[in-house]
C-alpha positions in Angstrom: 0.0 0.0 0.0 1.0 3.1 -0.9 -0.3 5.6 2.0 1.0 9.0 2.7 3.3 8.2 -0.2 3.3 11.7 -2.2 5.1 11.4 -5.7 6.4 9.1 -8.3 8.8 6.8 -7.9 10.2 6.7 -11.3 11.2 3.0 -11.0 14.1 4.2 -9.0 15.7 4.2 -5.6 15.1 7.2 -3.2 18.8 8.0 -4.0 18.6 7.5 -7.4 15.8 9.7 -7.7 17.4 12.4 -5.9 20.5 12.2 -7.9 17.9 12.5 -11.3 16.2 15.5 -10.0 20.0 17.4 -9.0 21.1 17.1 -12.2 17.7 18.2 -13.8 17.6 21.1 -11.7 21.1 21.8 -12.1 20.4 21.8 -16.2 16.9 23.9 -15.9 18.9 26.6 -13.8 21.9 26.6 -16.7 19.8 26.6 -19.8 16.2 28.1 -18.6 14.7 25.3 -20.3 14.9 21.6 -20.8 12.7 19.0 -22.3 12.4 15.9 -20.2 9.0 13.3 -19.9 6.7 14.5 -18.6 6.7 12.8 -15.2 10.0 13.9 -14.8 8.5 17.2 -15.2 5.9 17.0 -13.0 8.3 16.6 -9.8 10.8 18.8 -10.8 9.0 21.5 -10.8 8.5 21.5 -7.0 12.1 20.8 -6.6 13.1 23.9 -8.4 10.6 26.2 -6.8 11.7 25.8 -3.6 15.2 26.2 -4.3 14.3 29.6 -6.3 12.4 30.5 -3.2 15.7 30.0 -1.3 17.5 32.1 -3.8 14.9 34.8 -3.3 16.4 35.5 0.5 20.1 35.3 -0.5 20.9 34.9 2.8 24.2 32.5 3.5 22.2 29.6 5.0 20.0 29.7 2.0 23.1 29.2 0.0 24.1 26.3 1.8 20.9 25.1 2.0 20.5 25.2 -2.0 24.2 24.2 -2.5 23.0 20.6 -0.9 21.2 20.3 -4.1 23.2 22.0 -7.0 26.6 21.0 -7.0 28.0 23.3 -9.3 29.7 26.7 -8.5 28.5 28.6 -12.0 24.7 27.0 -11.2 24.2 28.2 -8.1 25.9 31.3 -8.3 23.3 31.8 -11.4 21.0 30.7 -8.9 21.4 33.5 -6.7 22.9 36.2 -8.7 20.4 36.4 -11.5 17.1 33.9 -11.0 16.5 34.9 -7.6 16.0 38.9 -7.8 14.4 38.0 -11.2 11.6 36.7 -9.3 11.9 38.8 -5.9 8.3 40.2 -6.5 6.7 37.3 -7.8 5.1 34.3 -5.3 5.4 31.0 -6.7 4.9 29.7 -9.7 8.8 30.0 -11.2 7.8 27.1 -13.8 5.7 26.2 -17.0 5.4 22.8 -18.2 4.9 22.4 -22.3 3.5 19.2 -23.3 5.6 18.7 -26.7 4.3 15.5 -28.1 5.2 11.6 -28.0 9.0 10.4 -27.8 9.3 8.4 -31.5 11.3 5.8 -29.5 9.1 4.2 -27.1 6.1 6.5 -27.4 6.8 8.4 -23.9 4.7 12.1 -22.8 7.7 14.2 -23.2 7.2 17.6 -21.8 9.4 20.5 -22.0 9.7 22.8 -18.8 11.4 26.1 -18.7 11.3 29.1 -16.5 9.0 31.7 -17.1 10.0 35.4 -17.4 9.8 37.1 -14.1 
């Protein structure tokens, strides 16, 4: 049974899944936009907000905070120096999620999310 479970598992381990949604954060905060399924998508875009949210204060323990999760220097610095004042007025909502189509391969929702012009 699956109660009090919130999210997809993504046939993966805990730490797998936490390694997949690093690195897609870390590529959504370098290139403003990436196209992933749309699963993947769908919980990354929580995982981003929050750490935008955290860029928003740009206090020190917010760094380190975000710094758990993006691992590179240039990213987080990005992060902080650029995405976070970008959206210093706005409340939520850092995201948009594009449904682009079917993957030709094996058929897959592929989704494209990017980060909306604050």
């Amino acid at each position: 049974m699956r109660h009090r479970k919130a999210g997809r598992q993504l046939r993966r381990t805990s730490e797998q899944k936490l390694a997949l949604m690093r690195n897609l954060a870390t590529s959504l905060i370098e290139h403003g936009a990436i196209e992933t399924t749309e699963a993947k998508a769908k919980e990354l875009r929580p995982f981003v907000e929050k750490l935008i949210t955290k860029a928003k204060t740009g206090t020190l323990h917010a760094r380190r905070l975000a710094v758990r999760h993006i691992h590179k220097r240039a990213a987080a610095d990005k992060l902080f120096q650029e995405i976070g004042p970008q959206y210093a007025t706005r409340n939520g909502g850092y995201t948009r999620i594009l449904k682009t189509g079917h993957r030709k391969g094996d058929g897959a929702d592929m989704a494209r999310i990017e980060l909306i012009e604050g």
